[in-house]
Short mmCIF file of the C-alpha atoms (twelve columns), coordinates in Angstrom:
data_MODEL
# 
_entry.id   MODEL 
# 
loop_
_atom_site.group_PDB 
_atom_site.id 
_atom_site.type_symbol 
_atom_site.label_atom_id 
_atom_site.label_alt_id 
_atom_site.label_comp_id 
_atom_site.label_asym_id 
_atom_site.label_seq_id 
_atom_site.Cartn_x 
_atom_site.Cartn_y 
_atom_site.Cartn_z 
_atom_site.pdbx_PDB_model_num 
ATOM 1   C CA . UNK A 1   121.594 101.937 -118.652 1 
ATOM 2   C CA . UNK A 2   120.228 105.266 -118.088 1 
ATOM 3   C CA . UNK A 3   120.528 106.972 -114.512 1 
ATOM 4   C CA . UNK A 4   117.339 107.700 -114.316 1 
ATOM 5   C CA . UNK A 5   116.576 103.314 -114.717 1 
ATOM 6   C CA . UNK A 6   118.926 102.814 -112.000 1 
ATOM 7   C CA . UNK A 7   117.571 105.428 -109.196 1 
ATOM 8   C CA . UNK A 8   114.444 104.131 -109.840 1 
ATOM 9   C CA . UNK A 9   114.857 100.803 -109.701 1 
ATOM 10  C CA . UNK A 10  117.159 100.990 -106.178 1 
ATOM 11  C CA . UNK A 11  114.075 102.972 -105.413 1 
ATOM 12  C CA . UNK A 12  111.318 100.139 -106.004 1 
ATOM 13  C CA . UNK A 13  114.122 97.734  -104.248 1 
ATOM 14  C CA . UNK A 14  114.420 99.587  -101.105 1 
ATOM 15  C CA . UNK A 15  110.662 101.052 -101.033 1 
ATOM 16  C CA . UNK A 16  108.179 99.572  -102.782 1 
ATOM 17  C CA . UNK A 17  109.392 95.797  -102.632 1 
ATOM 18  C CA . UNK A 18  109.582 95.914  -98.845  1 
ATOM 19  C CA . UNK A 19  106.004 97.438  -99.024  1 
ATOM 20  C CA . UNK A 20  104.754 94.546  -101.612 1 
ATOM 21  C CA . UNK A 21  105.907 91.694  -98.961  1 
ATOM 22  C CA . UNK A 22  104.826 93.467  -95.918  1 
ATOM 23  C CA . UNK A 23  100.795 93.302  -98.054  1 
ATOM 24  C CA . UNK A 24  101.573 89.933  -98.983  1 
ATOM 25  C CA . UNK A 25  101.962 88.701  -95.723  1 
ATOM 26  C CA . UNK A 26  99.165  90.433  -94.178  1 
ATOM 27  C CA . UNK A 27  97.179  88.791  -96.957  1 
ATOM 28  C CA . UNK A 28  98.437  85.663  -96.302  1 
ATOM 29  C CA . UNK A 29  97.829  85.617  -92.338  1 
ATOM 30  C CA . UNK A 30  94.328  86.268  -92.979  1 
ATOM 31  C CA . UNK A 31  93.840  83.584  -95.783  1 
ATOM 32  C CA . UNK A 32  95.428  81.490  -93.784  1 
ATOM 33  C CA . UNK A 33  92.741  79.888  -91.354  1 
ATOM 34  C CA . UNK A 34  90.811  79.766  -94.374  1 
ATOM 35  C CA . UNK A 35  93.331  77.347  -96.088  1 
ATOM 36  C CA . UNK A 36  91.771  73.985  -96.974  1 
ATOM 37  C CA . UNK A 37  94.326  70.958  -97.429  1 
ATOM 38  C CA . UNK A 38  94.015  69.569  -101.161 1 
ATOM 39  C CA . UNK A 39  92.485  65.983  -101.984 1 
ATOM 40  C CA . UNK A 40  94.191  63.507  -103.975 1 
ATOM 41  C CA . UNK A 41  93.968  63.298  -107.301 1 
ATOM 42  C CA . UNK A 42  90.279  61.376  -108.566 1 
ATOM 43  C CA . UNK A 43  91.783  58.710  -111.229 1 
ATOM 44  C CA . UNK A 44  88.549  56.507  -111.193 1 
ATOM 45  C CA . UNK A 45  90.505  53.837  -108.799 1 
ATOM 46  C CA . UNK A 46  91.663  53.707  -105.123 1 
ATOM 47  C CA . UNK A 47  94.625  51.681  -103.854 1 
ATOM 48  C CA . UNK A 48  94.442  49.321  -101.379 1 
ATOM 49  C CA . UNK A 49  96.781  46.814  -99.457  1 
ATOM 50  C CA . UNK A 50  95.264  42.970  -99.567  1 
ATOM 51  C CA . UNK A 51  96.272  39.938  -98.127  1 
ATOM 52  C CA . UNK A 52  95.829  36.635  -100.431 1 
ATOM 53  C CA . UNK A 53  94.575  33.448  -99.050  1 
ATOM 54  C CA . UNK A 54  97.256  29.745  -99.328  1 
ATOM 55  C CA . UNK A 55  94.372  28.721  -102.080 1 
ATOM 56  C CA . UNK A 56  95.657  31.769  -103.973 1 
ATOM 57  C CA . UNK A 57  92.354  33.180  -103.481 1 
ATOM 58  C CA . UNK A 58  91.918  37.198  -102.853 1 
ATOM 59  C CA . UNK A 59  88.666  38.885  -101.954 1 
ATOM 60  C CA . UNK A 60  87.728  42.427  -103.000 1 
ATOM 61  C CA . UNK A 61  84.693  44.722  -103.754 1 
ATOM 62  C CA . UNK A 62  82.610  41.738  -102.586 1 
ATOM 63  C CA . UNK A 63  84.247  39.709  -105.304 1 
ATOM 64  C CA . UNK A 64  86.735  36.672  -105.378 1 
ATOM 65  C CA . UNK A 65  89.648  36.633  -107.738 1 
ATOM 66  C CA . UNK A 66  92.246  33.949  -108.766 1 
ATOM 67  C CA . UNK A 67  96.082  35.768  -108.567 1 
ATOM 68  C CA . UNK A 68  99.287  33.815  -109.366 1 
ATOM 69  C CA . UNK A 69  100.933 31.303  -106.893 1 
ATOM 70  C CA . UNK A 70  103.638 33.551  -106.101 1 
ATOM 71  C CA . UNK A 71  101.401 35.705  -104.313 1 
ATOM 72  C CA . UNK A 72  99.772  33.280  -102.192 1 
ATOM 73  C CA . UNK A 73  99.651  34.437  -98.065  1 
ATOM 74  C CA . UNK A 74  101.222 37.693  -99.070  1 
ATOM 75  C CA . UNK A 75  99.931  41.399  -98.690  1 
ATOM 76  C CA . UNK A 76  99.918  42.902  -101.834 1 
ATOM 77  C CA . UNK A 77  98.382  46.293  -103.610 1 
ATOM 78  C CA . UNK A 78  95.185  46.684  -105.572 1 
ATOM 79  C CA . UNK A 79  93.561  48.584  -107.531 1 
ATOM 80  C CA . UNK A 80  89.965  48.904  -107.068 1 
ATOM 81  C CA . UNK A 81  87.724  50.969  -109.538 1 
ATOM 82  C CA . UNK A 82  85.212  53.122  -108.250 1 
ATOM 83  C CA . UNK A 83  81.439  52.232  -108.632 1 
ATOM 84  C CA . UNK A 84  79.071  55.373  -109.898 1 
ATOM 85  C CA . UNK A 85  77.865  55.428  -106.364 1 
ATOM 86  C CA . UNK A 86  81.059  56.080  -105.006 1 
ATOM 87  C CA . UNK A 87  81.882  58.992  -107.485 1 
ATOM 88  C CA . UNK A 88  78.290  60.646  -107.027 1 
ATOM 89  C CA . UNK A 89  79.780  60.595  -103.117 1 
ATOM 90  C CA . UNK A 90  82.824  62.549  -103.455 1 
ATOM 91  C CA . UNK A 91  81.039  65.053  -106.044 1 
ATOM 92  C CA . UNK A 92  78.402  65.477  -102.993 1 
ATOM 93  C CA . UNK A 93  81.580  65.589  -100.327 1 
ATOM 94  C CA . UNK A 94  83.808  68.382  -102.624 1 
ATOM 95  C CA . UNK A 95  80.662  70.384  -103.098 1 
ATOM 96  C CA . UNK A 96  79.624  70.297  -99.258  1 
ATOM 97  C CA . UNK A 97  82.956  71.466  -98.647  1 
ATOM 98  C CA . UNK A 98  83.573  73.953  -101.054 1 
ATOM 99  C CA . UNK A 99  79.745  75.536  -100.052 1 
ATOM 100 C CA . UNK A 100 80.857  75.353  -96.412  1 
ATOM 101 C CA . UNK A 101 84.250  77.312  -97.027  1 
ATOM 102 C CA . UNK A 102 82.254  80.272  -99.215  1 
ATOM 103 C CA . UNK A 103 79.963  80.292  -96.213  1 
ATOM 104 C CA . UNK A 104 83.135  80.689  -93.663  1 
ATOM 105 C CA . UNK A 105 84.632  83.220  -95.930  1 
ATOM 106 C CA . UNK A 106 81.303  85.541  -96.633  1 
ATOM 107 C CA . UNK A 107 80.691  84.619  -92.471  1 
ATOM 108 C CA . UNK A 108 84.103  86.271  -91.550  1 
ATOM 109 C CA . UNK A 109 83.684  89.680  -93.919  1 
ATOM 110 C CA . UNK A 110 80.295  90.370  -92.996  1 
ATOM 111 C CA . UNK A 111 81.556  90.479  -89.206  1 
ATOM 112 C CA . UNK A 112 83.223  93.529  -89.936  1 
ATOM 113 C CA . UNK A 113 86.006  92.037  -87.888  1 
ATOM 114 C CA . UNK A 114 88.856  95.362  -87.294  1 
ATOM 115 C CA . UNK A 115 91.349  92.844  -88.120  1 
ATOM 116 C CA . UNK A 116 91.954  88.827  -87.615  1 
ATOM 117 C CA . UNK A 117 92.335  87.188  -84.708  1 
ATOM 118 C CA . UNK A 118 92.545  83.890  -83.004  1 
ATOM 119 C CA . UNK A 119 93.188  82.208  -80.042  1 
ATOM 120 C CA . UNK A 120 96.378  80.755  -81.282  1 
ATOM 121 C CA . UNK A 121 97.911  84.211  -80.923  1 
ATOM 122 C CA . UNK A 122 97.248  84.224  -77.019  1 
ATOM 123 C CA . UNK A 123 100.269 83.697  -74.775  1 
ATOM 124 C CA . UNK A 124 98.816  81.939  -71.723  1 
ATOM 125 C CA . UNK A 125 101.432 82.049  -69.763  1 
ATOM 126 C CA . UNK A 126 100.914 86.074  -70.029  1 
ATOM 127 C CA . UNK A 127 97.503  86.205  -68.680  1 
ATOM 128 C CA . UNK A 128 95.429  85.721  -65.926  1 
ATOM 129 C CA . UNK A 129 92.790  83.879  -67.765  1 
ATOM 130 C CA . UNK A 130 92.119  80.632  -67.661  1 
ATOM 131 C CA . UNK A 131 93.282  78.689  -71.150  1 
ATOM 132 C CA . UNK A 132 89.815  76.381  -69.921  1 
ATOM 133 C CA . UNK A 133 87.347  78.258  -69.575  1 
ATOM 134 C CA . UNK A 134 88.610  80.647  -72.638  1 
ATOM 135 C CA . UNK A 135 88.082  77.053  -74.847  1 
ATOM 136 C CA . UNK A 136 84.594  76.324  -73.392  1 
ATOM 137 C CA . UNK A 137 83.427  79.671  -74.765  1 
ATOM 138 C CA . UNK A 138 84.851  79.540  -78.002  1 
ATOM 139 C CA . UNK A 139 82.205  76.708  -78.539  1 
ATOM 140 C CA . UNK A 140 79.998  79.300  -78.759  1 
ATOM 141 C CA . UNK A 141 77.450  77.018  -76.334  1 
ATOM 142 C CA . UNK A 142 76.471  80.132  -74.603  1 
ATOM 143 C CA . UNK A 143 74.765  81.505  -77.815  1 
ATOM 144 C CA . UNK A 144 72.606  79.080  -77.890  1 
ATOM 145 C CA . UNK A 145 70.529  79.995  -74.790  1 
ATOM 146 C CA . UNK A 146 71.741  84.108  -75.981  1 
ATOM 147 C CA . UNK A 147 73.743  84.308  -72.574  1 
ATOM 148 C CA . UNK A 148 75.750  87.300  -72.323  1 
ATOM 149 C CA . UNK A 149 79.880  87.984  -71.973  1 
ATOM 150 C CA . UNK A 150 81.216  90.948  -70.421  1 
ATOM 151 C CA . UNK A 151 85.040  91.832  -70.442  1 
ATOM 152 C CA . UNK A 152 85.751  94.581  -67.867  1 
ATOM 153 C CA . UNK A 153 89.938  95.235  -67.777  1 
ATOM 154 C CA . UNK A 154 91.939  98.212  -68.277  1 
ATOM 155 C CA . UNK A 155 93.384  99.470  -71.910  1 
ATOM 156 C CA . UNK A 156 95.676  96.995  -73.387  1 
ATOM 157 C CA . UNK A 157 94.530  94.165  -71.611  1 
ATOM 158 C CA . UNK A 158 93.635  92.214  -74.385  1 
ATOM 159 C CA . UNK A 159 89.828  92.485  -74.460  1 
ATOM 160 C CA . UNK A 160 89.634  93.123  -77.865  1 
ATOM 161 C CA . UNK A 161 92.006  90.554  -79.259  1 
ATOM 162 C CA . UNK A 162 89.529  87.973  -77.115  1 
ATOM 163 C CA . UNK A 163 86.316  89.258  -78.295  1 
ATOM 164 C CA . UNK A 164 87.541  88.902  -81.766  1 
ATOM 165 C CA . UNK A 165 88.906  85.479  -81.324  1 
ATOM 166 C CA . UNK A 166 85.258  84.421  -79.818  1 
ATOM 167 C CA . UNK A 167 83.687  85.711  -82.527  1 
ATOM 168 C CA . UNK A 168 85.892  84.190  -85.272  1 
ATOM 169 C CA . UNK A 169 85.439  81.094  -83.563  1 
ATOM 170 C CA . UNK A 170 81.856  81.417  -83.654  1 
ATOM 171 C CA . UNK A 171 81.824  81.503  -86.775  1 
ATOM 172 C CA . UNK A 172 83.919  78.833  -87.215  1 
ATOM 173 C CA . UNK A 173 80.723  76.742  -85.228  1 
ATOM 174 C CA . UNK A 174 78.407  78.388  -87.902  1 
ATOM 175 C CA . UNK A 175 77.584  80.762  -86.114  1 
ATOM 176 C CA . UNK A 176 76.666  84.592  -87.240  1 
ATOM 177 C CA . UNK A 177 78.681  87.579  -85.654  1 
ATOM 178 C CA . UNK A 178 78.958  91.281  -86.155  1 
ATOM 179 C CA . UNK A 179 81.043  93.405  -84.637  1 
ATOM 180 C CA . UNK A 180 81.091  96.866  -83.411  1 
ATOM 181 C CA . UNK A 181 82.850  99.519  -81.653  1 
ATOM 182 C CA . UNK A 182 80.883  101.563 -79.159  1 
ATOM 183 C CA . UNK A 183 80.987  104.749 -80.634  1 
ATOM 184 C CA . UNK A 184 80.522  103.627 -84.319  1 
ATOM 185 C CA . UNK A 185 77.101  101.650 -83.499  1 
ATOM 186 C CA . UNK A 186 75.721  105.147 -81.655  1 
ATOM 187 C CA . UNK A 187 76.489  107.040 -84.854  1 
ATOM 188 C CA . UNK A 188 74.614  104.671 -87.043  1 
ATOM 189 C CA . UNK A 189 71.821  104.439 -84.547  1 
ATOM 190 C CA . UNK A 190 72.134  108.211 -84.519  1 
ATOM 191 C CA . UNK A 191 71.980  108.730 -88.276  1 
ATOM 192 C CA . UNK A 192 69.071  105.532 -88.845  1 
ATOM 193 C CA . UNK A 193 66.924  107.841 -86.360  1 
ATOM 194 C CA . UNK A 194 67.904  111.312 -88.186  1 
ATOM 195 C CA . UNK A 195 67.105  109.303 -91.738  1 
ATOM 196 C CA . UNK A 196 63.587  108.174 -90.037  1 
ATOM 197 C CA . UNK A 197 64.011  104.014 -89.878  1 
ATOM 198 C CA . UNK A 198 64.589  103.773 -86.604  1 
ATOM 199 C CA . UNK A 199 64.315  100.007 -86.013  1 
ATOM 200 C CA . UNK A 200 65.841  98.315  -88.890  1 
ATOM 201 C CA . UNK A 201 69.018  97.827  -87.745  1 
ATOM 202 C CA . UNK A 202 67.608  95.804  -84.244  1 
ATOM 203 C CA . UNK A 203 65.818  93.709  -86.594  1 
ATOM 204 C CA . UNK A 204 69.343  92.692  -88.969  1 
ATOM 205 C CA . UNK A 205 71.102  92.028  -85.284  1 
ATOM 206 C CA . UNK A 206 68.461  90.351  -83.992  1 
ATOM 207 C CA . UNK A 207 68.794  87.713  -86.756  1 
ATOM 208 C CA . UNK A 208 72.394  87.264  -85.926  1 
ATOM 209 C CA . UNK A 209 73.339  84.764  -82.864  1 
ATOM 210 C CA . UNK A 210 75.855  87.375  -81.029  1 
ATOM 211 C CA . UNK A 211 76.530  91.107  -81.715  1 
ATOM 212 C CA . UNK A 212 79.910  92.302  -79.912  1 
ATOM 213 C CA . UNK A 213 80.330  96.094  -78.468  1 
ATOM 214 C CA . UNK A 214 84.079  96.815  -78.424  1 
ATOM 215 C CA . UNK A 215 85.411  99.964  -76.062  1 
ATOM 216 C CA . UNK A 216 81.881  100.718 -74.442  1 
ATOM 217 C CA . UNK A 217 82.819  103.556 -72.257  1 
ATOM 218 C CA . UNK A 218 85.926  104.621 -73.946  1 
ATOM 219 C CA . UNK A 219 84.498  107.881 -75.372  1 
ATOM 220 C CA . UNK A 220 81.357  109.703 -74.147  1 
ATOM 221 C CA . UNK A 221 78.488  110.474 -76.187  1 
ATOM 222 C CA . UNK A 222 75.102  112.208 -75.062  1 
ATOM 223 C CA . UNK A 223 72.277  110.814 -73.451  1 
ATOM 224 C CA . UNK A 224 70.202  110.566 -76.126  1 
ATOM 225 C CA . UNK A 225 73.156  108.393 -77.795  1 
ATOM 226 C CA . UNK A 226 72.987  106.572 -74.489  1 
ATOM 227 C CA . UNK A 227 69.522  105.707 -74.256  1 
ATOM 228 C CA . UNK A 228 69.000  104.647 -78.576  1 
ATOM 229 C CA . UNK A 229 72.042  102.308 -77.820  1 
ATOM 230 C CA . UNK A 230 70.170  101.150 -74.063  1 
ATOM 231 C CA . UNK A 231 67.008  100.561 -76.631  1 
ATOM 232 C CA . UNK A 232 68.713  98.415  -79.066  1 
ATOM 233 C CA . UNK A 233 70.385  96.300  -76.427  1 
ATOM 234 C CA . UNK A 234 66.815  95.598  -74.745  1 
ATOM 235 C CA . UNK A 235 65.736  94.227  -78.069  1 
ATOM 236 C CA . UNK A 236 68.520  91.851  -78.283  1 
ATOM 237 C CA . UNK A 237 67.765  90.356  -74.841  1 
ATOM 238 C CA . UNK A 238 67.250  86.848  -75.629  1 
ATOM 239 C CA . UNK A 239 67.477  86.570  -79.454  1 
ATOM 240 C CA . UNK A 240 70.962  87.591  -79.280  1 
ATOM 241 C CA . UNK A 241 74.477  87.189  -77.191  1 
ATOM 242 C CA . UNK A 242 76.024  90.525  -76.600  1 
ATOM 243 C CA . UNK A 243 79.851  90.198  -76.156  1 
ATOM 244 C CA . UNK A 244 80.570  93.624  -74.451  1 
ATOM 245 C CA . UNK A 245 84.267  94.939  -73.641  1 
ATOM 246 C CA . UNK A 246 84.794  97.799  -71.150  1 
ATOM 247 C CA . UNK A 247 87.297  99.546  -68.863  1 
ATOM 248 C CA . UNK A 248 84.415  100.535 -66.687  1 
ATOM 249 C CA . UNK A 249 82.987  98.660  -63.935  1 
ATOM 250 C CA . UNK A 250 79.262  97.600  -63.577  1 
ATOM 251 C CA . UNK A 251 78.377  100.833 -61.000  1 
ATOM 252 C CA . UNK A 252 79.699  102.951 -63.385  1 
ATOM 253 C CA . UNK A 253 77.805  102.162 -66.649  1 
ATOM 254 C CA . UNK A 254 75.437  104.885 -65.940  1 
ATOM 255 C CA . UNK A 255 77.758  106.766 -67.155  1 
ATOM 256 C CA . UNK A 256 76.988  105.358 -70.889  1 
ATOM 257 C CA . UNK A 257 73.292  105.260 -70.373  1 
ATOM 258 C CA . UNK A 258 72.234  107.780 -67.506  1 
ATOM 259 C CA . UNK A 259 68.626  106.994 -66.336  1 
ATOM 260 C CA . UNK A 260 67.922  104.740 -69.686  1 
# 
């Protein structure tokens, strides 16, 4: 074999390879709360355990049959065929299903979620929060009366990781989420205003049941960013949960929105 064959494939083993598994399990993590367990095999029948009667007498599918002596007072199995009803029900169940999971799946990529997240990947033990009152809002109740959440804590705290594991749980209740980061929603406020449809995107969020604000604060922006972002928040009071995270405390919001 050529030289040339053998650099390059040491090359794809010790580079690309590594690269290909690292994608694959990225890929896979993500799938992987959309995985859906698969049913049985449909073969037109279902098997059940029976018991037959001392008279040798078994009763099934509101029917009575006759089996062999041998059997009698013993549990045996059966084989029951499905009626046209029955099949028409699992067609209806494996479509409901399968329409649920595309809705999950379109749910989770129109979030515009920075990257997956859960609250399986929070270490309790590592965090003042209460494991309790973490699960009562990831029933996404609150959105139902558009209630507000507000996580104030300094960088690396985990505020984003727990916004993002609301909201995927959200969704998870059927729920609608999009999500944001600070700066990014000012610049498309900044360039809907500039392109003259100021407006339309408060209307698309306030169809949505919560809209989270990641790093508000973080980086500062002018005033008039300030007040366009004060605007669109005032139009989601009440037809939409805001999920807001922030290393600045309530006094010093003004900060962000000045006299707005």
């Amino acid at each position: 074999m050529p030289g040339w064959r053998c650099a390059a494939r040491s090359w794809r083993s010790a580079v690309i390879q590594p690269r290909l598994n690292a994608l694959h399990a990225s890929c896979f993590a993500q799938e992987q709360p959309l995985l859906q367990p698969i049913t049985a095999c449909f073969e037109g029948y279902v098997e059940q355990m029976m018991r037959v009667s001392s008279t040798c007498l078994m009763r099934a599918d509101r029917n009575r049959y006759s089996v062999p002596a041998c059997a009698a007072g013993q549990a045996v199995s059966v084989r029951l065929t499905h009626r046209p009803e029955t099949w028409l029900t699992r067609l209806i169940e494996a479509e409901t299903t399968d329409r649920q999971l595309k809705s999950l799946r379109y749910q989770l990529k129109a979030a515009r979620f920075p990257i997956h997240r859960d609250l399986l990947g929070i270490d309790w033990a590592e965090t003042p929060l209460l494991e309790s009152v973490v699960t009562q809002l990831a029933t996404a109740a609150f959105m139902e009366t558009a209630h507000n959440l507000i996580l104030v804590g300094g960088t690396g705290t985990g505020k984003t990781h727990l916004a993002t594991a609301l909201g995927v749980a959200a969704i998870h209740q059927s729920r609608r989420v999009r999500f944001f980061n600070a700066v990014d929603l000012v610049n498309a406020l900044e360039r809907e205003k500039t392109l003259g449809k100021v407006g339309n995107l408060a209307k698309q969020l306030c169809l949505v049941d919560a809209v989270i604000l990641d790093e508000l604060g973080y980086l500062p922006f002018p005033a008039s960013s300030g007040a366009l972002l004060f605007h669109l928040i005032s139009q989601l009071y009440e037809k939409a949960s805001l999920i807001v995270t922030t290393n600045l405390s309530f006094g010093e919001w003004v900060q962000v929105f000045g006299d707005a």
